[in-house]
C-alpha positions in Angstrom: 13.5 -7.9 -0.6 16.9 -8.4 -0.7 19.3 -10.5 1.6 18.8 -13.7 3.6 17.2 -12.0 6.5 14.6 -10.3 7.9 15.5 -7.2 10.8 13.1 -6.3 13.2 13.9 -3.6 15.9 13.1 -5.6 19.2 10.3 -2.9 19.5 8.8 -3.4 16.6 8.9 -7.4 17.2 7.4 -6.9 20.8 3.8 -5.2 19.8 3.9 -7.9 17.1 4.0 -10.8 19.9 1.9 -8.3 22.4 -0.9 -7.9 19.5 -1.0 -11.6 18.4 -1.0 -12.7 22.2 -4.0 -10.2 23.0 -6.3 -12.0 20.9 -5.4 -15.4 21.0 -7.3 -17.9 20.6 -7.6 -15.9 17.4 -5.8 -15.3 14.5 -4.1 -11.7 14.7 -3.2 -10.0 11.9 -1.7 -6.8 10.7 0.9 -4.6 8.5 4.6 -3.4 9.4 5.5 -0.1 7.6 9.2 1.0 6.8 10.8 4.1 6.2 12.3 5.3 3.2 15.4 3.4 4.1 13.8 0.3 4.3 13.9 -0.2 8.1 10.8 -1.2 10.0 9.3 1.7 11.7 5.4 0.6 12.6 3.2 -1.8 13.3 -0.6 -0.8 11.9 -2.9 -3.8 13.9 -5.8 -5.1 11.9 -8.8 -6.7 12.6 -9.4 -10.2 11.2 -13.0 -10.0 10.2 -13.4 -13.7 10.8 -12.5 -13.5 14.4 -11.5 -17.9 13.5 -8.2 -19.3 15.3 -7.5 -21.3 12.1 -7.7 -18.3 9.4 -7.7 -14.7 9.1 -8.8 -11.8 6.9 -7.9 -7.8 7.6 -10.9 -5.5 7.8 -11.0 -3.8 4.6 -12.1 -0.3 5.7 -8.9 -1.1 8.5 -6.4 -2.0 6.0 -7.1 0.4 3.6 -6.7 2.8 6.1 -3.8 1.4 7.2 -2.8 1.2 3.7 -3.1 4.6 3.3 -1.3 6.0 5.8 1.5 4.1 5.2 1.5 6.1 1.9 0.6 9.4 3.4 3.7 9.1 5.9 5.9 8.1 3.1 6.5 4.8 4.1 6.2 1.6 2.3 5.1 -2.2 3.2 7.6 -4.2 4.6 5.5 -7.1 6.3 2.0 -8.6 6.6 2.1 -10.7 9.5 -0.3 -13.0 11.5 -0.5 -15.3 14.3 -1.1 -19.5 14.2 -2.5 -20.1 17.7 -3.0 -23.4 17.0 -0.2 -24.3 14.7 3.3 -24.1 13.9 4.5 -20.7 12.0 4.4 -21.7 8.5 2.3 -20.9 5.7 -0.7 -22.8 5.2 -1.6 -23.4 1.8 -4.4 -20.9 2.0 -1.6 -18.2 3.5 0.2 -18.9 0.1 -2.8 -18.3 -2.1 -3.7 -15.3 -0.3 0.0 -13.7 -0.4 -1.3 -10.8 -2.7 1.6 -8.8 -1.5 4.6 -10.5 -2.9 7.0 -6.8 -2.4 6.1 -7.6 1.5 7.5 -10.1 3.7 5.3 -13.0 5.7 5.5 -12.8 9.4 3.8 -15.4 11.3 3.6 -15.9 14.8 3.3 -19.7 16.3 1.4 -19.2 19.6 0.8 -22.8 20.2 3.7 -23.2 22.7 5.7 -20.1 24.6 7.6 -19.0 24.5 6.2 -17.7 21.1 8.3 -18.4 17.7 8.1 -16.2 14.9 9.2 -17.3 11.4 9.7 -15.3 8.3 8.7 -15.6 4.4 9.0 -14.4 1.2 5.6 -15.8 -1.1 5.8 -14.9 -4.7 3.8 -16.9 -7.3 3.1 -19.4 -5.2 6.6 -20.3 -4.2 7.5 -19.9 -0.5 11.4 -19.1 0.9 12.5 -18.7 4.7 14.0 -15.7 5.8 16.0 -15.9 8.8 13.9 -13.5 11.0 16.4 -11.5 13.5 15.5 -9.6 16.5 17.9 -6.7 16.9 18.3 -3.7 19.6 17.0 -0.5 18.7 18.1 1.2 16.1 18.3 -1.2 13.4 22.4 -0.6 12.4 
């Protein structure tokens, strides 16, 4: 996780925002895999299992799968992202305690106001840190 920001190919960004906006008043949730090269190449969508608009949890059997094939396609876990419909984007303090992937980025998605705004975190041990998040044109330089 190195530099100051966070590049997302405007495709990969846009079925972000399209998942997230699909099942609003919900919290979406879901993975971004990247290439050996560290550049984001997928977005795996996830079922939250609580189907709440105020928390989420990923399917198991769905994020292991998704987990998975990231590994099978030789890929590796850049993000774990999820939408506030309710809320600004920034983690809650159960977001924090549940950051279990501390090598991944946080995406969140604030849906409460559109145009959407999507913020970007690193979580480890508790301790949060932006990430300018940057929408750039396909492909990432």
């Amino acid at each position: 996780m190195e530099g100051r920001e966070i590049l997302l190919p405007r495709a990969i960004f846009q079925k972000i925002l399209d998942h997230c906006r699909s099942l609003r008043p919900e919290e979406a949730c879901g993975l971004v895999a990247a290439d050996g090269s560290g550049r984001p190449v997928a977005v795996l969508p996830v079922t939250n299992s609580l189907h709440s608009p105020v928390r989420y949890q990923m399917d198991p059997r769905e994020q292991f799968d998704a987990m998975k094939r990231i590994r099978r396609e030789g890929w590796s876990l850049f993000a774990i992202f999820h939408s506030h419909p309710l809320s600004e984007p920034a983690p809650s303090p159960t977001d924090i305690r549940q950051a279990f992937y501390p090598e991944a980025y946080m995406i969140i998605v604030g849906l409460e106001k559109e145009p959407a705004v999507a913020r970007g975190f690193v979580v480890q041990e508790g301790e949060v840190a932006e990430r300018l998040l940057r929408v750039v044109e396909d492909p990432l330089p």
